[in-house]
Structure formats: C-alpha cells, structure tokens
N, C-alpha and C positions, 0 to 999 in steps of 0.2 A: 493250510498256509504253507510258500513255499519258500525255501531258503533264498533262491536265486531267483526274480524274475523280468530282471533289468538286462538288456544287450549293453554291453561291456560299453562306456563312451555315447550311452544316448540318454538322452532327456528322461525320466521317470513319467509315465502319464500319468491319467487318472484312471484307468483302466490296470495300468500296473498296480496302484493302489488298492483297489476293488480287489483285484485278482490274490496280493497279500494279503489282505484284510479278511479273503472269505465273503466279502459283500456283494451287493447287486452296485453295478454303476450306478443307478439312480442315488442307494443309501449312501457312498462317497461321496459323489455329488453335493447330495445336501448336507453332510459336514462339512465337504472342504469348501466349497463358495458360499455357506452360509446361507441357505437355503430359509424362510421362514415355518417348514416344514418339519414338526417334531421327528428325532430322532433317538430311539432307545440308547442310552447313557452305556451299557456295556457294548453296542455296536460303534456309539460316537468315537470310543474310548480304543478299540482295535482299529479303525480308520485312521486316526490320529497316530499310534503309534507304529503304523506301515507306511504311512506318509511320512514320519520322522526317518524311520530308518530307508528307506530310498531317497530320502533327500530330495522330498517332491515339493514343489511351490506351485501353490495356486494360480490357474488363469483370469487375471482380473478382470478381461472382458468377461470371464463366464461368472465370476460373483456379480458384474454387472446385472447378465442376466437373472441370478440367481434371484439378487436380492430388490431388482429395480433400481440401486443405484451403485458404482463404485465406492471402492473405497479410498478416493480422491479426491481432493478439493484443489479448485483453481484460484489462481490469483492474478487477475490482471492490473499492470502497472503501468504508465506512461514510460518510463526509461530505466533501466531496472540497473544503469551505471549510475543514480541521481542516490545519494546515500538516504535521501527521506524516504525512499521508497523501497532501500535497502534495508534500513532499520525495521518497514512494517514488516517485509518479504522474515524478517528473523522470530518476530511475535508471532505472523502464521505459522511458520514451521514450527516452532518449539508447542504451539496449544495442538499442532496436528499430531505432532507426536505423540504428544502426552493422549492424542484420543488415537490412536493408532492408525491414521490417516498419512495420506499420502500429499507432497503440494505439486501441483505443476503452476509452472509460472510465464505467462507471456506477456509482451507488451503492446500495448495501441498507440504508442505514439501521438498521443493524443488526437487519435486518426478517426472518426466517429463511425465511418464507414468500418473500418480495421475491427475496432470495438464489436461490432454490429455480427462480422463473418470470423473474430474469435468466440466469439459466445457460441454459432451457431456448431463450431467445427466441436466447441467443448461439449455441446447440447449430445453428439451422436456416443462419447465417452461416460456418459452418465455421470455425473462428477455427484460427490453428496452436495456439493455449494460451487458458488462459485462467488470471487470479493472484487469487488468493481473499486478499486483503489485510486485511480486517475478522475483527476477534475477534468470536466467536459463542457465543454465551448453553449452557453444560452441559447444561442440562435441557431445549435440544431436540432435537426428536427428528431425527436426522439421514437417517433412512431417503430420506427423496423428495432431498434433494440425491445422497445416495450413488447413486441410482439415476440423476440427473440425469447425474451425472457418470461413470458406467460408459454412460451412451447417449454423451456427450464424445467419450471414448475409443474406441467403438465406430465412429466416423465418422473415426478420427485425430487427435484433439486432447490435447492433454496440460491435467493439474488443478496448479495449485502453490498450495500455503497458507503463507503465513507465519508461523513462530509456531509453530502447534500442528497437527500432522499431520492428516486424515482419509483413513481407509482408501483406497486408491487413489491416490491424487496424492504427488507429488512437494512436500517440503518443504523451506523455507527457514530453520532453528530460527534461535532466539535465547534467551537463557534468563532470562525476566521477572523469576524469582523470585532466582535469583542476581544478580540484575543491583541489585533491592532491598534484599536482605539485606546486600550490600555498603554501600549510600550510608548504610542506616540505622547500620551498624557506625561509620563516619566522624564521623555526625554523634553520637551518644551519644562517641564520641571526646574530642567538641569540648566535651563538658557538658553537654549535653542530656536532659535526665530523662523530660520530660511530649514527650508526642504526638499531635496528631490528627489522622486522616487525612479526607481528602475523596478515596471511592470510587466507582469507577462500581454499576450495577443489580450483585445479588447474581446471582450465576452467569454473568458475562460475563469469561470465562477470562483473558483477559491483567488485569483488575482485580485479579480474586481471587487470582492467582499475585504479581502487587507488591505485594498488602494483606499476605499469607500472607508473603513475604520480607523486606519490613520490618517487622511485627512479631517474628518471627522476630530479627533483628539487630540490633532494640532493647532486646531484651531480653536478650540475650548480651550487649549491653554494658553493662547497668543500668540500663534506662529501661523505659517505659511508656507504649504506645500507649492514651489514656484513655477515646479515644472516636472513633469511625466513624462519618460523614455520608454516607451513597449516593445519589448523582442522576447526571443523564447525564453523557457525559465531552465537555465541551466549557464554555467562556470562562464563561460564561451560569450556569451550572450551580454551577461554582466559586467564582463573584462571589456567588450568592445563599445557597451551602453557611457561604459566612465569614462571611458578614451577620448569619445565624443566632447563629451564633457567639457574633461577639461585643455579638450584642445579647443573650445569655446570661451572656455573662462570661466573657472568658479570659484568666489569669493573662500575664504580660510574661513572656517570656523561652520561652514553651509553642511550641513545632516543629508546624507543619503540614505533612504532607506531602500534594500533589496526588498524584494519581495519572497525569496525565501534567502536561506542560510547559502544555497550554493552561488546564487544570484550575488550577494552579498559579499560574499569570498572572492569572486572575480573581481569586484568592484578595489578590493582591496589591495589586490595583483595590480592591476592598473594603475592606482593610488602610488605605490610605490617605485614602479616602474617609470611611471611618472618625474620622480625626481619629489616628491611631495609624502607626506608621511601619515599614513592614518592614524587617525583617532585625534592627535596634538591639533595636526592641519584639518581634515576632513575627518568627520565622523562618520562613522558606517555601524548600523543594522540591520538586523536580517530575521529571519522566522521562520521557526522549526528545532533549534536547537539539536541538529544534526550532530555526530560525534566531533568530525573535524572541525567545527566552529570552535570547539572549546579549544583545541590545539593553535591554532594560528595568531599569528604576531601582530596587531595585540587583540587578546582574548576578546568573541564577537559578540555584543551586544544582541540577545535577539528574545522570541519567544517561545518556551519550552511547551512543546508539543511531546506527550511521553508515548514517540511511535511506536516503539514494541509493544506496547497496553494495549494500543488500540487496534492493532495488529490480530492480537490476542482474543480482543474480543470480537473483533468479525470474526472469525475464523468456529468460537461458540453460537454467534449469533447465526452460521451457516449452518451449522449441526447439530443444533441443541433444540428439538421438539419443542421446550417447554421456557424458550428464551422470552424472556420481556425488556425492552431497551433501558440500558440504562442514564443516567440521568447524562448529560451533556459531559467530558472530559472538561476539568478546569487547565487554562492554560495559564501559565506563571511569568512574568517577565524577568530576565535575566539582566541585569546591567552590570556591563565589564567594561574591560578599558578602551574599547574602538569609540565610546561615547563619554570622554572626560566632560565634568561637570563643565559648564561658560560662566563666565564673570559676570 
C-alpha cells in the first residue's frame, strides 16, 4: 500500500484505488459499482477505505454496467414549472433519497412523440425505474411507447404511471373522476345551479375524467354545467379562458370550475382584474390542492390530491421487487371561501 498514489489536481481512478488498496482491478471493481459478485469482507473493507482516502467517486455508467441498472430513477413530467407536478417531483426525491437513489427529471410536454424519445434516450442510462407522471392524450397511439417500454424492462428497469395504467408498468391510481363528481355534489349542495368549466385539450385523460365527474354531480344535484372552455392546463390558459368569459357575459352568482388548481388560479386573476370579485361574484374551483391554492385571496375551493404521497409511492413501486399496488388514494374535498354558500 502506498502513501501517495494520486498526481497532485487529477481525478482519483479506479485503478488508483486497486493500486492503494493492494487489489486486482477486477476486486475494486466489484466493490465500488457493486458488482453482484461475492467479495471477501477484509478485501471489501481495504477497497473502501482507499477509496475513502483518495476521495474517489464512483462511475455510474460503470455501476450501470456493473450491476445491470443505475443507480437512478427518472421522472418524467408535462411542465415541471406547473406546482402539481412540482409537489410529486418533491415525494420522488425525498423516497429516492431515503433509498439512496438518484432522480433525473425531464419533461414531455405533453408531447407523445417527446414522451416516446425520452424514454428511449433514458432506456440507454439504465435508470432502476422510470415514473410516467403526465396525462396522455386517448387518441394516441401508444404502440412505440409500449415498445419503448417492454426494451425498459428488457434491460431491468421497471415503468410506473400515475393515474391511468399502460400495459406493462406498474401503477399508482387515483380516481379523477370520483374525486370530481364529489366536489361538484358539494357545491350544487351549497346553491349552486349554473356551471362552467375551463378544460384541458379534448382527449387528454385526467381532463376528461374531472369534466366527465363533475358534470356528472352536478347534475345529480340540480345544476348545470352550461358551458365548456378547452385550452392548455396551466395559469396562462385559465386567465385568458375567463377573460373570454366574461367579456361574453356571465351571470353573478355562475360556478366555474378549473380543472386543475393552477387553471383555476388564473381564472381568479382574470375575475378580479376584471373589476368583479371572486367567490362573493363568481365562484371558482379547482383540483389538486396544490400549495398556492391554499395562499390566495379568497382561499381555493378544490380537491386534495396528497402529491407528495403519491410521489412517494411511485417512486417504491419503481424499486421495490416485491411491490404490490395499493389500494386507490382517497381524495378529500376542500371547501373554502372562492365558493360561499347561495341562498
């Protein structure tokens, strides 16, 4: 073993290591990328501690090889500035951590093709999992991801979806449409007759499962959804859906419902900018129960979805051998002041 085996300002290899250590490169090897290959405890034990004092770090492409997969999980998102997506982005990291995992995070934009050539580019990274976070449009055609994702799996990587299954992977449900036909039931509760929604694009599944349940339990309680606005699902969207609006004309006292919390938030922005005042004037909710909902003037009516949980458990249900699904998340209806009781 020798004192000095580092040139002064360069990287430590693995070869440096061996060389401290008294080992063969092979035996390094399979300590430091974790090799599935037994290795005698008082050799593991002087490779570890010659790695320590060179201040060597691991090459993660070569535990890839080592072990068949990284020691990373992916997480892809539709817009990773939309806070629902930011809250799950916080439940993967904290369960990654906690398994000593790594997250990369990219977004598809709800882009199906995108979707399709980040999975593949993640495919050659080896990742342990990867977590399909974004809702994806019905009408397309899912063939090149499914194939994407059976090559995944073929290399040891596991698929989780959130939301809504695809053939092969592992999922993490939640049920959109029960979770809307509830809030709408509440608020026809409260008085509520007249409805309009602000939707995302027609066939983008978590939309059309909370358009499809809150109408649904508006009408079970006596009301009527009047009219349907579709644009993307984000602030921007929301803000220019209600503008519309009410540069049309909408009656005092008429429910809009977002179709998520950030949807729902713009609509609020507009409302006010408006000259017209939410919740008293127009009622607004939303779903998701994002952070900034609870903060804003007046406090948003919506459905609490608890993302970091479910965050959480994809992120097990990526890594964990011996995972079994659990049962559906229940979602909770929140009612605050953007939806005062009606007479």
């Amino acid at each position: 073993m020798t004192d000095t085996t580092v040139r002064t300002g360069a990287a430590p290899t693995l070869h440096d290591v061996a060389r401290e250590a008294g080992v063969s490169l092979a035996t390094a090897s399979r300590v430091l990328n974790g090799s599935n290959r037994k290795v005698a405890e008082a050799y593991r034990e002087r490779v570890q501690a010659a790695a320590d004092r060179l201040g060597y770090t691991a090459n993660i492409s070569a535990q890839a090889i080592a072990r068949g997969t990284s020691a990373t999980v992916a997480l892809l998102v539709a817009d990773i500035a939309d806070p629902y997506f930011g809250q799950i982005a916080s439940g993967v990291a904290h369960a990654a951590d906690e398994a000593g995992l790594i997250v990369t995070i990219a977004m598809t934009e709800r882009d199906p093709a995108r979707e399709v050539a980040l999975v593949r580019t993640l495919r050659g990274q080896r990742p342990r999992g990867i977590v399909l976070a974004a809702s994806r449009d019905t009408a397309s055609d899912t063939d090149a991801l499914s194939a994407e994702i059976a090559a995944v799996q073929s290399v040891g990587g596991r698929i989780v979806t959130l939301g809504a299954a695809l053939p092969g992977t592992r999922v993490v449900a939640y049920e959109n449409e029960a979770g809307a036909r509830a809030l709408a039931g509440r608020l026809a509760a409260l008085g509520y007759r007249e409805a309009v929604v602000l939707a995302g694009p027609e066939g983008l599944r978590t939309s059309d499962d909370r358009l499809a349940g809150f109408t649904q339990g508006f009408a079970d309680g006596g009301g009527e959804v009047t009219q349907v606005v579709r644009g993307s699902i984000s602030r921007d969207a929301g803000y220019e859906a209600m503008s519309e609006l009410l540069s049309a004309g909408l009656a005092p006292g008429t429910l809009v419902f977002g179709i998520s919390d950030v949807v729902a938030i713009g609509a609020i922005s507009a409302i006010r900018d408006a000259g017209r005042e939410p919740g008293a004037d127009l009622a607004v909710a939303g779903f998701d129960d994002i952070v900034t909902g609870r903060d804003v003037t007046p406090g948003l009516t919506t459905v609490h979805l608890p993302l970091e949980e479910l965050g959480a458990q994809a992120l097990r249900a990526a890594v964990d051998p011996d995972w079994t699904p659990p049962e559906p998340v229940s979602l909770e209806v929140l009612l605050r002041d953007s939806t005062p009781p009606r007479a």
